[in-house]
Phi, psi and omega in degrees: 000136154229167205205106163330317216272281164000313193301301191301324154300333204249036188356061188212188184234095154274131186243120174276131183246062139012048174256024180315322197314305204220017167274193179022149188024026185242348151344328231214333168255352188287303178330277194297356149305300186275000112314318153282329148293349166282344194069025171250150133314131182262147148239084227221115181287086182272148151292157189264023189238029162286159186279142179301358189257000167295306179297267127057262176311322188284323180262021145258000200223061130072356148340097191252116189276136180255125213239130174234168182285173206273350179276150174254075175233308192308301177338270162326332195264322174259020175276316172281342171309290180296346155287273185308341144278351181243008190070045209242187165218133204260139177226114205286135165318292212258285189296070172209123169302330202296305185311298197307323171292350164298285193325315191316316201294332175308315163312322197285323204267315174313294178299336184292295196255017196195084173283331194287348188294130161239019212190122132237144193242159166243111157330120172226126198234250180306301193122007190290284216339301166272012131337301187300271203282312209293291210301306172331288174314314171278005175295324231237290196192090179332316189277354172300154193259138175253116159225154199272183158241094177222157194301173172266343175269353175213064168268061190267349191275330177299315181286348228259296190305308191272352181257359183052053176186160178310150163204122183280154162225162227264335171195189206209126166215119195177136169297354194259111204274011176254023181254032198245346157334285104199146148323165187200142229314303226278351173288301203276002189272349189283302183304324186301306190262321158272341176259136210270349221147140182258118160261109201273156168215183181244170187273000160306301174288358168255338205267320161290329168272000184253346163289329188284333188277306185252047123278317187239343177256329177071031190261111168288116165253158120310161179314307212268034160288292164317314196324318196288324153329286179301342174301319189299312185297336171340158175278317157293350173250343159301305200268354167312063192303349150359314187225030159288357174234012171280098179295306191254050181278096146331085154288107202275119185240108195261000186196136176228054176248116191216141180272092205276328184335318193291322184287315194278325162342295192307305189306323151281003164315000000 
């Protein structure tokens, strides 16, 4: 998807790669779905401060949720709980190669329908997403720049980047509740090595790009959705002369679970 009008704000040539349909939080219903059709159980391990329209999808597609505290250390601790009582078998959001070798086809269908891109930024949390799409992409056409986008309250993959090692941060504070994950074993030697660069924004500038997404693109994302939108437009990233010659920029738009209740409320009003 592009957009004259957008083009003209970002002075640049933007191509939007749509996974808003079936990315972010959808991992987890994408699961209990092709498990109930296998006629197996899901077991899918939430925090309990996820948005309800995330929950919402996983117990329609037959999913049975399992409730952890919002860190991911809970995460895990009760994901390994649950493997050793049900036998289960764990398939990691982010941290799994399968995924990350998923992810790579968005690069593949991006180069595809667009050779001329020379710039994709990707929204980044664990890091399967921009895993994916790096290796692929650099697979492809060596010379592409892959940069990533994460907020400023759980800017732990920016600090990750510069400290040349993994960094947990102690909390997260940011609207984009799917960017808040810490890198993983099988993630960081990739972003460390293939991600050309991190653009950290605030959630003011995800709060603008997600207006701009539905005024003018008419695409409903979500914050960590938006994100890749607010990188371009950013001011660190305008003013970077680095990337003044990144023309033809892929945007990855990653997510659309957004808890609409206040809105249709207002509308009965």
């Amino acid at each position: 998807m592009c957009s004259e009008s957008i083009n003209a704000i970002a002075g640049r040539r933007l191509f939007f790669k749509c996974e808003c349909f079936q990315k972010g939080g959808n991992h987890a219903a994408a699961l209990s779905l092709a498990a109930s059709l296998r006629g197996v159980p899901a077991y899918i391990v939430i925090p309990r401060n996820a948005p309800k329209c995330k929950v919402d999808n996983v117990v329609r597609y037959g999913g049975k949720v399992i409730w952890s505290d919002a860190t991911m250390q809970s995460r895990e601790s009760i994901a390994t709980k649950v493997l050793q009582e049900t036998g289960a078998v764990l398939i990691h959001p982010f941290n799994d190669a399968r995924i990350i070798s998923g992810q790579g086809t968005i690069s593949l269908e991006l180069l595809e329908q667009a050779p001329e891109i020379d710039t994709i930024i990707v929204p980044i949390s664990g890091g399967g997403l921009i895993s994916g799409v790096a290796l692929a992409a650099k697979s492809i056409n060596p010379a592409i720049r892959i940069l990533a986008a994460e907020p400023k309250g759980a800017n732990d993959a920016a600090q990750s980047k510069a400290a040349g090692r993994i960094i947990t941060l102690p909390e997260t504070n940011t609207i984009a509740d799917g960017l808040r994950a810490f890198l993983g074993d099988l993630t960081w030697p990739v972003v460390r090595d293939f991600v050309d660069d991190i653009i950290v924004v605030d959630d003011s500038e995800l709060i603008e790009a997600m207006k701009l997404c539905y005024e003018i693109l008419k695409v409903a994302v979500e914050p960590s959705g938006a994100i890749g939108l607010a990188a371009v437009l950013s001011e660190s990233f305008r003013s970077n002369t680095t990337w003044n010659s990144c023309t033809n920029v892929a945007i990855i738009l990653s997510g659309g679970n957004l808890d609409l209740g206040a809105l249709w409320n207002s509308y009965m009003k």
